[in-house]
C-alpha positions in Angstrom: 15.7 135.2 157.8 15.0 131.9 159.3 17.5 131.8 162.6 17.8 128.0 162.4 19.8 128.3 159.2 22.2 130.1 160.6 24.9 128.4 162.1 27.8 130.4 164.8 30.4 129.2 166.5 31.5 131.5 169.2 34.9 130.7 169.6 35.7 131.6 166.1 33.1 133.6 164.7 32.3 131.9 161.4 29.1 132.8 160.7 27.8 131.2 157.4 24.4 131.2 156.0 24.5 127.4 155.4 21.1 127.6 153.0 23.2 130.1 150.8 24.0 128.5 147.5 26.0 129.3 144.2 24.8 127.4 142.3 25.8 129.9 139.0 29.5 129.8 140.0 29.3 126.3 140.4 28.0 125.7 136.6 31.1 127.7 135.6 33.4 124.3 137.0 33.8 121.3 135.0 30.1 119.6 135.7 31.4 116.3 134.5 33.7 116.6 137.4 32.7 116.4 141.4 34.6 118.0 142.7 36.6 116.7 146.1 37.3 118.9 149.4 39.6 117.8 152.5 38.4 120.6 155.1 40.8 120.5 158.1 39.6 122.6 161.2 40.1 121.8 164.8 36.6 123.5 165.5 34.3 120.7 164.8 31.3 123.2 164.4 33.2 124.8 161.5 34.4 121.7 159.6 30.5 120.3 160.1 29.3 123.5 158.8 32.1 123.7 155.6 31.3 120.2 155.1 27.5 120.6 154.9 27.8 123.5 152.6 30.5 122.1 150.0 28.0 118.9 149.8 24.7 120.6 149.8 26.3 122.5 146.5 27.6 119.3 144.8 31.5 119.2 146.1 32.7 115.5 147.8 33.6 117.0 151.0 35.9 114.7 153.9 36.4 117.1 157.5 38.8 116.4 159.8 39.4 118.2 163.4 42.3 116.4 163.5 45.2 117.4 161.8 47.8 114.0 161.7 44.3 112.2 160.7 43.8 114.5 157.8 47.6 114.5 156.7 47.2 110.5 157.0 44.0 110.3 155.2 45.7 113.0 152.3 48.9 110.7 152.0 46.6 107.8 151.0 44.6 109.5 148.8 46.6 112.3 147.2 45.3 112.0 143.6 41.5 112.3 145.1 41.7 115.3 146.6 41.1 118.7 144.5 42.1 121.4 147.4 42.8 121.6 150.6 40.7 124.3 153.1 42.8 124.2 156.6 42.8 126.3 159.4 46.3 128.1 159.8 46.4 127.6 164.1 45.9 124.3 165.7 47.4 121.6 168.0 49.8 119.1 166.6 50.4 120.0 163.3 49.5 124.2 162.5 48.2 124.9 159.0 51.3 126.0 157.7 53.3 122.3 158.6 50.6 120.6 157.1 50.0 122.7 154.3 54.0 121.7 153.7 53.7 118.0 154.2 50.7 118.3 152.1 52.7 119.4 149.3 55.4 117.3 150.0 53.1 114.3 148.9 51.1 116.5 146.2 53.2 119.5 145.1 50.4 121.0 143.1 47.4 121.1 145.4 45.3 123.9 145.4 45.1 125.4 149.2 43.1 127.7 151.0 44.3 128.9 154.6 41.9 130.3 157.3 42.8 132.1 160.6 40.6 133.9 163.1 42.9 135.0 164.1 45.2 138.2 163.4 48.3 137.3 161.2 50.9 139.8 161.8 53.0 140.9 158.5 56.5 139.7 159.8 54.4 136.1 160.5 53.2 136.1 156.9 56.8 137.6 155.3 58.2 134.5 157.1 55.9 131.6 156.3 54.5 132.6 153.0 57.3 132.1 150.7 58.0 128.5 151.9 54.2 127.7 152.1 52.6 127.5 148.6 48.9 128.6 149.0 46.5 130.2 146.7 44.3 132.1 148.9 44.5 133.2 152.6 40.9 134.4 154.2 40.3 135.8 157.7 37.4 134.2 159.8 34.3 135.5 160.2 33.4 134.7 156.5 30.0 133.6 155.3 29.7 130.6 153.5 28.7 132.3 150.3 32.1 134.1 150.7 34.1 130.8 151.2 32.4 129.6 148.4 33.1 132.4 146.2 36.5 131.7 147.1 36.9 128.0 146.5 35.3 128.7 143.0 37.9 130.9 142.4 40.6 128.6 143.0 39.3 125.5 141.1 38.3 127.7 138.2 42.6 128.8 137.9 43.5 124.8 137.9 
C-alpha cells in the first residue's frame, strides 16, 4: 500500500485508508440526494480526514474542531444537515451536551458518537437514555468502517 494515503493521528489513533471508497453502499442511498455531514471533532487531523473522505465519496461534508461553532453553525442550518458525526470528549461542550442541544433544535437528527476513549457501562447507563443516538463507534476505525456506518444510518431514515 501506498504510505501517503494513509493518514494517523497519534493522539487518537484513527487510522483510515482515505483512498478507500464505497462506492456500492453509496448507490444504495437516494442518488438524487447529496447527502449533508456536520463532523464535529476537536482533533483537526481527524475532522480533515472525515471531511476528505465523506466528499471524495459524494457526501456535502462541513468539520468543525470547535464545538459552540458547530452547535452555532447547526442552529442556523438545521434542515440542511442529514447527521451529525461528533466526538463524545472535548472542551466546552462534550458530545453528549451537544448531541442534546442538537436535538433540541432538530429532534430527529440522525447521530453518530465517537470516543477513543474507553466508555465505562455506568457512563453509558447514565447518558444513553437521555441522549438519542443511532450508533456509538470506538476510535481506531478505518474510514471504510466509518463509512459502512454512516450508510447504515442514512439508509434507516
Amino acid at each position: 500500500m501506498n504510505k501517503g494515503n494513509r493518514a494517523r493521528t497519534n493522539r487518537l489513533n484513527i487510522t483510515s485508508d482515505i483512498t478507500s471508497d464505497i462506492t456500492s453502499d453509496m448507490r444504495k442511498l437516494d442518488s438524487a440526494t447529496k447527502k449533508t455531514i456536520l463532523v464535529v471533532d476537536d482533533d483537526p487531523d481527524i475532522t480533515t480526514v472525515i471531511k476528505f473522505w465523506l466528499q471524495k465519496n459524494g457526501f456535502v461534508a462541513y468539520e468543525f474542531t470547535d464545538p459552540v461553532l458547530a452547535l452555532e453553525f447547526f442552529s442556523n442550518n438545521p434542515e440542511d444537515i442529514d447527521l451529525v458525526v461528533c466526538d463524545i470528549r472535548m472542551p466546552q461542550i462534550n458530545g453528549y451536551e451537544l448531541v442534546t442541544k442538537i436535538k433540541a433544535v432538530q429532534s430527529e437528527i440522525k447521530v453518530i458518537l465517537m470516543s477513543a476513549f474507553e466508555i465505562k457501562k455506568e457512563e453509558l447507563l447514565k447518558v444513553l437514555p437521555s441522549v438519542k443516538i443511532d450508533i456509538l463507534v470506538s476510535k481506531p476505525i478505518s474510514m471504510k468502517r466509518l463509512g459502512e456506518k454512516i450508510i447504515h444510518v442514512l439508509k434507516n431514515e
